[in-house]
C-alpha positions as CSV (number, residue, x, y, z in Angstrom):
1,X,121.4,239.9,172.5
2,X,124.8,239.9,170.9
3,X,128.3,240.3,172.0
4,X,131.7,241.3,170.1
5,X,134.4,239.2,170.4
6,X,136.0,241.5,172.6
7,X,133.4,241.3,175.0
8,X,132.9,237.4,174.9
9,X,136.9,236.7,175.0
10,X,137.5,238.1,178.8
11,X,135.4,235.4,180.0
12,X,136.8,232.4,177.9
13,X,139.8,233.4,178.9
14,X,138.7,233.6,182.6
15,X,137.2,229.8,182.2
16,X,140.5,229.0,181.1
17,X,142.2,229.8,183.8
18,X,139.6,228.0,185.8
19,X,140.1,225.0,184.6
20,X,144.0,225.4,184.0
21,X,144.1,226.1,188.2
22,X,142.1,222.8,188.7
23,X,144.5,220.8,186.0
24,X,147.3,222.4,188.9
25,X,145.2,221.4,191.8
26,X,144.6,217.8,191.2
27,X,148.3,217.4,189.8
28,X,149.2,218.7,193.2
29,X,147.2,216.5,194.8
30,X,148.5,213.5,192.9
31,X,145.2,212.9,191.5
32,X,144.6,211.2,188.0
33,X,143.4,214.0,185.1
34,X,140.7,213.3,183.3
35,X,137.6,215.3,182.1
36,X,135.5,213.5,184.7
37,X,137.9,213.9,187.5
38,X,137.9,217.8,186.4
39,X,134.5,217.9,186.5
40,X,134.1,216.5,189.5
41,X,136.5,218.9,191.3
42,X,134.8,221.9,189.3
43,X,131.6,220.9,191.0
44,X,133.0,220.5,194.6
45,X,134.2,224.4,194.0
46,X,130.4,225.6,193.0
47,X,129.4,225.4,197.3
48,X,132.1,227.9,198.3
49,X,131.9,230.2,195.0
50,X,130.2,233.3,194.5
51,X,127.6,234.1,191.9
52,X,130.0,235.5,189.1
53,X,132.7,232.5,189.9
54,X,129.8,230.1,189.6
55,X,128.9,231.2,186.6
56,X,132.2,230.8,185.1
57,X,132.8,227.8,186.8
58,X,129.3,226.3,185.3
59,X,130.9,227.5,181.9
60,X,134.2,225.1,182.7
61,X,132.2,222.7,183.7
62,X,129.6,222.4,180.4
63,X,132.8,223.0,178.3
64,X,134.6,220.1,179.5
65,X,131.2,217.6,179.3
66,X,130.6,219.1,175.5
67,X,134.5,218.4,174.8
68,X,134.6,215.0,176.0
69,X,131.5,213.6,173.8
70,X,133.0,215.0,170.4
């Protein structure tokens, strides 16, 4: 199956904003930033999410482990 890149940009743009509202969350908190600590905090979300925000969330989440091993 293929996708434009109209339909594949949406949901990039949706993980995004997923992770830039957990960068907000742990600055909030006072918590350090880091890829793990994102991670982490990504993964404590998946319990309370819903099937379309997990998926995006999983997204965020295997972006940020492929990121930090280049």
């Amino acid at each position: 199956m293929k996708f434009s890149a109209g339909e594949i940009q949406p949901l990039w743009d949706e993980v995004a904003r997923i992770i830039g509202e957990s960068v907000i969350q742990l600055r909030h908190r006072g918590e350090p930033l880091t890829a793990d600590s994102l991670i982490e905090y990504l993964e404590n979300q998946l319990s309370a999410a819903g099937v379309q925000r997990r998926i995006l969330i999983g997204a965020a989440i295997n972006l940020l482990k492929t990121d930090r091993r280049l």
